[in-house]
C-alpha positions in Angstrom: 0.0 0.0 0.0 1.4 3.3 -1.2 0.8 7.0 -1.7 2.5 9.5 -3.2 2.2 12.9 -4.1 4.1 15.1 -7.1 5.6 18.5 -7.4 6.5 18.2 -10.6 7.0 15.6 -13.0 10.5 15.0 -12.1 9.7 14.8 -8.5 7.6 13.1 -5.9 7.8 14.1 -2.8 6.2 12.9 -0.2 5.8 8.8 -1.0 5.1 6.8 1.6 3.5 3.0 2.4 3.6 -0.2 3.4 4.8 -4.1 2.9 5.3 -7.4 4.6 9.0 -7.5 4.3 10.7 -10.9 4.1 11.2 -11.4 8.0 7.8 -11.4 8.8 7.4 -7.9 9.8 5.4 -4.8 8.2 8.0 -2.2 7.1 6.7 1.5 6.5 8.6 3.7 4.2 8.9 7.3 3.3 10.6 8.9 0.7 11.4 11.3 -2.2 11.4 9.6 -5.8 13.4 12.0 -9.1 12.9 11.1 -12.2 14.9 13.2 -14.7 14.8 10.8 -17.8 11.6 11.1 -19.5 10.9 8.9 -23.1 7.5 9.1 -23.3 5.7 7.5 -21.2 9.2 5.8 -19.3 10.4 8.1 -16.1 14.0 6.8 -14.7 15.8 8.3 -12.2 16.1 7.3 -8.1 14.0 6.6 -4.7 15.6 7.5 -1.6 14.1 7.5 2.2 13.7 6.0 5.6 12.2 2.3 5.8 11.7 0.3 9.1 11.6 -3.4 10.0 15.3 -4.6 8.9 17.6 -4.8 11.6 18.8 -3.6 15.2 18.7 -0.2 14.1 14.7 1.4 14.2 15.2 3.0 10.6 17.3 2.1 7.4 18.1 4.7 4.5 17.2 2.9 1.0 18.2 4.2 -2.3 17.5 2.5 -5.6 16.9 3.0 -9.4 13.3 3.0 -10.3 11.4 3.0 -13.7 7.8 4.4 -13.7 5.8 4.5 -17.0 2.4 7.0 -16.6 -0.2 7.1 -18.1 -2.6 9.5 -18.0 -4.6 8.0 -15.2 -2.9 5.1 -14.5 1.5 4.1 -14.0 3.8 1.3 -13.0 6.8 1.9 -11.2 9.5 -0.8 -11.3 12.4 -0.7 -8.6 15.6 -3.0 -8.3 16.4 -3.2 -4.5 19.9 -4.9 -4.3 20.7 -6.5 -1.2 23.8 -5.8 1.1 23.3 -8.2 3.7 20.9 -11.3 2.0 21.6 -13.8 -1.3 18.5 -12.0 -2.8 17.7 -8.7 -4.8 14.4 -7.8 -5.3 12.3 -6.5 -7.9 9.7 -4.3 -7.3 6.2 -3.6 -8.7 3.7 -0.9 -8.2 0.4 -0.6 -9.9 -0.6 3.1 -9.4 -3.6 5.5 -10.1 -4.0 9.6 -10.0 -6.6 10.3 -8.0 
């Protein structure tokens, strides 16, 4: 579960949400996202923020490269979290929808 909210089409400020991380524990996120690529309907650029639920440590800073493609009313972002600590890298997908 995710919200976000964009200054301009470059940025979006103000992301934040929700997962079941792969310990068994929610993580909640917040973040900036800057995308300044744009082809079209393809946005690339970075996600940075705070994310709980990993470690001794209450909050973790993530940054990762992220694809979104928008639509008018509808987008997909696609992220590619790599992994310092675990075997595994993950690929992430978000269906989203102006409102």
């Amino acid at each position: 579960m995710a919200r976000s909210s964009s200054a301009t089409p470059t940025w979006r400020v103000a992301t934040v949400g929700w997962y079941d991380n792969s310990y068994d524990t929610r993580s909640i996120y917040a973040g900036v996202t800057y995308t300044p690529i744009h082809l079209g309907y393809f946005h690339f650029g970075v996600s940075t923020g705070l994310v709980d639920g990993y470690g001794k440590h209450p909050f973790s800073v993530y940054l990762f490269p992220i694809m979104a493609i928008q639509g008018k009313e509808y987008g997909v972002n696609i992220a590619l979290v790599p992994s310092f600590h675990d075997p595994f890298t993950v690929i992430g997908l978000q269906v989203k929808r102006k409102f």
